[in-house]
C-alpha positions as CSV (number, residue, x, y, z in Angstrom):
1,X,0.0,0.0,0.0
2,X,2.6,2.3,0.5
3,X,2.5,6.0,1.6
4,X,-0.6,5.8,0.1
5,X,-3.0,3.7,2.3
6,X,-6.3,6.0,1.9
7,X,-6.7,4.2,-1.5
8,X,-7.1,1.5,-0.3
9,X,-9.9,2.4,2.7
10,X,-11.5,4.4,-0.8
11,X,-11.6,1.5,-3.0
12,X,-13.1,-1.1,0.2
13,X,-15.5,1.8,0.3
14,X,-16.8,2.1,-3.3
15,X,-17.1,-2.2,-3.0
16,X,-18.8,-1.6,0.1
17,X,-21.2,0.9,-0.7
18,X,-23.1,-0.9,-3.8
19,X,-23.4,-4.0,-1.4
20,X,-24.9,-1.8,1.0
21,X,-27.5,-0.1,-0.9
22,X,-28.2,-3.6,-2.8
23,X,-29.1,-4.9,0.7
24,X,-31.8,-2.5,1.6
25,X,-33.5,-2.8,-1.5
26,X,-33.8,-6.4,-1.9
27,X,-35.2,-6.0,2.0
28,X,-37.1,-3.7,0.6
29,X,-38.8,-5.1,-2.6
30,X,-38.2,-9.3,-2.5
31,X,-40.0,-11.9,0.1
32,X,-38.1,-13.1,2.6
33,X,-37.2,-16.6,0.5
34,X,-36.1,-14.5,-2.4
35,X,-33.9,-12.2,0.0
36,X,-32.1,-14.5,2.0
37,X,-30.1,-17.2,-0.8
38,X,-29.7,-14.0,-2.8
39,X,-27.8,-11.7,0.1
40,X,-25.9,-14.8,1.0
41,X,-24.7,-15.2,-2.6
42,X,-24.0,-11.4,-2.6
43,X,-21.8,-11.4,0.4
44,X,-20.1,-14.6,-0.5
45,X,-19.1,-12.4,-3.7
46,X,-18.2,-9.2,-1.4
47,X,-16.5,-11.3,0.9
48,X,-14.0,-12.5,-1.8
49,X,-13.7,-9.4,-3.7
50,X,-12.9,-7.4,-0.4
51,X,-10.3,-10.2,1.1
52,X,-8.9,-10.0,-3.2
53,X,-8.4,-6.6,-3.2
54,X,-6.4,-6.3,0.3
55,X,-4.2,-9.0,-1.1
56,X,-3.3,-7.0,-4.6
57,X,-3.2,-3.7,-2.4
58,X,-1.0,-5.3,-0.2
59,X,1.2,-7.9,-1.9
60,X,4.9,-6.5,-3.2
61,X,4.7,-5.9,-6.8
62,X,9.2,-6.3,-6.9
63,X,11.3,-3.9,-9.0
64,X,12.7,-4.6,-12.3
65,X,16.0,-3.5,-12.3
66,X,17.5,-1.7,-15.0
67,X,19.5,-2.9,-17.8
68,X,23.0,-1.4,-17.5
69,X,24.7,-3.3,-19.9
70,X,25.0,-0.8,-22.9
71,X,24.6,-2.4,-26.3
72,X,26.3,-0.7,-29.5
């Protein structure tokens, strides 16, 4: 993450904030044996894209280094 961490406490934020919203209108609108497999399924999906993007946020990406060798 770097020096830059807010990005990452933005982009868990604009995952969690569809999920959020998706959940009060299927409350809102579905019966309650529509709601439940289908927020399960949803949060199964949230889970895994949340715990997916903290490892690519926080995994190394390495450093290629340069070529020094001068070829003419």
């Amino acid at each position: 993450m770097g020096k830059k961490y807010y990005h990452m406490y933005f982009s868990i934020f604009m995952v969690t904030l569809p999920t959020a919203v998706m959940t009060f209108i299927l409350i809102k609108t579905l019966d309650i044996s529509v709601y439940i497999p289908l927020t399960i399924i949803m949060y199964y999906f949230y889970l895994f894209s949340s715990i997916f993007l903290f490892i690519a946020g926080a995994t190394d990406p390495g450093i290629l280094e340069r070529n020094l060798v001068r070829i003419y």
